[in-house]
C-alpha positions as CSV (number, residue, x, y, z in Angstrom):
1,X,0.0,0.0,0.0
2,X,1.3,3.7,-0.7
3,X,1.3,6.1,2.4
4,X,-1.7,7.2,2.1
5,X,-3.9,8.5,5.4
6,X,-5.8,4.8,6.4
7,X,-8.7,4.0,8.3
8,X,-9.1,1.1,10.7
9,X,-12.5,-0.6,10.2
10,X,-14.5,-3.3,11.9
11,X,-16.9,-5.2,10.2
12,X,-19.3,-7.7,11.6
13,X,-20.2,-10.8,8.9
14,X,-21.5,-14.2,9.3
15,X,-19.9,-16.8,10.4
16,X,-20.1,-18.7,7.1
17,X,-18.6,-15.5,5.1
18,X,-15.8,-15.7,7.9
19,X,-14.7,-19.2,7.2
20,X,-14.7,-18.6,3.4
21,X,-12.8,-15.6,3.9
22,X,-10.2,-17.6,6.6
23,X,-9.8,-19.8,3.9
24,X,-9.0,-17.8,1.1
25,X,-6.5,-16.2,3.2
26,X,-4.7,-19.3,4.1
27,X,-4.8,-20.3,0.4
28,X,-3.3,-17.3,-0.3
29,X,-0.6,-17.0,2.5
30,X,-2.6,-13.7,3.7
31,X,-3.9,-11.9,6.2
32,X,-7.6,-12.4,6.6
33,X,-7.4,-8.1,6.3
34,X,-5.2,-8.1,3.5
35,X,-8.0,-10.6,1.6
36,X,-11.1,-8.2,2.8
37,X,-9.0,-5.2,1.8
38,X,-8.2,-6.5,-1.4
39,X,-12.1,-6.9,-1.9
40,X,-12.9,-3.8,-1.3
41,X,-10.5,-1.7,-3.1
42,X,-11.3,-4.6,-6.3
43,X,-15.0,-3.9,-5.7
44,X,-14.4,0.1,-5.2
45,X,-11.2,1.6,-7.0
46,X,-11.2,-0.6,-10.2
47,X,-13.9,-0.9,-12.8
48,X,-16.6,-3.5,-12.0
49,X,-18.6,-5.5,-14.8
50,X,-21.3,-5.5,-11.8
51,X,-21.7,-1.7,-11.9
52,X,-23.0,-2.0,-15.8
53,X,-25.1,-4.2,-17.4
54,X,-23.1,-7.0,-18.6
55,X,-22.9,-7.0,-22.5
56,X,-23.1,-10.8,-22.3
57,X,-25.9,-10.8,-19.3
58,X,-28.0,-8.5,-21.4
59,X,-27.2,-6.8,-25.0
60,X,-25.8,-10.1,-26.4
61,X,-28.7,-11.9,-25.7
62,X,-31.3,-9.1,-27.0
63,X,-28.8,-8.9,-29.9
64,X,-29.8,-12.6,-30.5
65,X,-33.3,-12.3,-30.2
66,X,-33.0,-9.7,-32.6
67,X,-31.0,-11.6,-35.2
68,X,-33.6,-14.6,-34.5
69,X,-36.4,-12.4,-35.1
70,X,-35.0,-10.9,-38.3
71,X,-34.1,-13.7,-40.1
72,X,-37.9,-14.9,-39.1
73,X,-39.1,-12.3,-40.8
74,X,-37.0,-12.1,-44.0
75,X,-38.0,-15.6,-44.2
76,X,-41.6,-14.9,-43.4
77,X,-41.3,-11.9,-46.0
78,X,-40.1,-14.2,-49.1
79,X,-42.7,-16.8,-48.2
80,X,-45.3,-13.9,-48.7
81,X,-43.9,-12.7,-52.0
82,X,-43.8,-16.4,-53.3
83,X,-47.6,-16.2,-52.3
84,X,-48.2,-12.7,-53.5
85,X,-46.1,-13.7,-57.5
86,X,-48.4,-17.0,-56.8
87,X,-51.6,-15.4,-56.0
88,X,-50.8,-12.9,-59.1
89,X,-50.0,-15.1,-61.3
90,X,-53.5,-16.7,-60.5
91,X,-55.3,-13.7,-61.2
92,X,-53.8,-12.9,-64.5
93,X,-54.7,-16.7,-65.4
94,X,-58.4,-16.0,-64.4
95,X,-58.6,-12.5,-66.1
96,X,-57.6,-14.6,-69.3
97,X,-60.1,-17.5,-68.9
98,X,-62.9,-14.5,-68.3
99,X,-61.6,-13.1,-71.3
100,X,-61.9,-15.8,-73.3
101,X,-65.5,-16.4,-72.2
102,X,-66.5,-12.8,-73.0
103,X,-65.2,-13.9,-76.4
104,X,-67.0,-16.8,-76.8
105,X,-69.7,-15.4,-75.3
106,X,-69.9,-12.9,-77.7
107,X,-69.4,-15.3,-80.4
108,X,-72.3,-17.5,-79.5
109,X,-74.7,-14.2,-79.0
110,X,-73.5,-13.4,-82.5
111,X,-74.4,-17.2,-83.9
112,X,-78.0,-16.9,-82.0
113,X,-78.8,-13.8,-83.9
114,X,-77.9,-15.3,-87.4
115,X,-79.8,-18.3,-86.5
116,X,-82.9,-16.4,-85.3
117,X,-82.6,-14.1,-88.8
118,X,-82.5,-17.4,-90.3
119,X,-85.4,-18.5,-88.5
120,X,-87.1,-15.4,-89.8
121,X,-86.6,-15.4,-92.8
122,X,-87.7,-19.0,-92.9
123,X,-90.8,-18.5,-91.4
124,X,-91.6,-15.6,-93.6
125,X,-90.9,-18.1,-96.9
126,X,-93.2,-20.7,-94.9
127,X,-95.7,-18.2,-94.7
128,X,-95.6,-16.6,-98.4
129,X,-96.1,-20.2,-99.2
130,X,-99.0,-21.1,-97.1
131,X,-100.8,-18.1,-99.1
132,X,-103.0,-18.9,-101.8
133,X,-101.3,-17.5,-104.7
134,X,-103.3,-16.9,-108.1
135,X,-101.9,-18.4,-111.4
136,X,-100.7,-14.7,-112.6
137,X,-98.8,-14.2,-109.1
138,X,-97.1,-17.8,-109.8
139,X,-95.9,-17.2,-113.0
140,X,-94.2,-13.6,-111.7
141,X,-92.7,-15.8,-109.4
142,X,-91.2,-18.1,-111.4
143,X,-89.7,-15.7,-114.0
144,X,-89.4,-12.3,-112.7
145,X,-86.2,-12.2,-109.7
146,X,-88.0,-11.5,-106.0
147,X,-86.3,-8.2,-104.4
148,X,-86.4,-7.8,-100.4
């Protein structure tokens, strides 16, 4: 120790915390003082990881955590763009099919209204012939070209 002005101090402890102490001291070939006044000038007058948080007791692990939970969620994220390209890629499939059925759709509408011309047109040739027609009328329309 340096000469430095020193106080003499008495400490009461239990009994147990004694006889570590006693042994320590033997251990060490010291005084049980010089082991209690190492103690408190190690727990006093140099830095102490106890003072602080420990980086290991508490940053390391929250860093961990964190790096769990990240590469969760970039995994998490590409599993929802593979759905997302799926689910798009769906959609532009359907909007195709629907498409295609207003096409057809259209095409068959267009088909009905030929057939239903066709229908009327044969209905109105039914009906001129169900008409009496006199022998004059007969002969016009044999020879002379019908205009509609």
């Amino acid at each position: 120790m340096s000469q430095q002005e020193v106080k003499m101090v008495t400490v009461r402890m239990p009994l147990a915390l004694y006889d570590k102490i006693k042994t320590d001291a033997e251990s060490r070939s010291a005084s049980i003082s010089d082991v209690v006044r190492d103690a408190v000038v190690k727990r006093y007058e140099s830095p102490r990881q106890d003072d602080t948080p420990a980086y290991e007791q508490y940053i390391q692990p929250v860093e961990q955590v964190f790096q769990t939970l990240s590469k969760q969620l970039e995994i998490k994220d590409e599993q929802l763009k593979t759905q997302l390209a799926a689910k798009t890629e769906q959609i532009q499939t359907k909007d195709q099919q629907i498409d295609q059925l207003h096409q057809l759709l259209a095409m068959k509408e267009k088909s009905v209204d030929e057939a239903l011309a066709q229908l009327n047109r044969a209905n109105l040739q039914l009906e001129d012939l169900r008409k009496p027609r006199t022998m004059w009328q007969k002969v016009k329309a044999t020879f002379v070209p019908q205009t509609d």
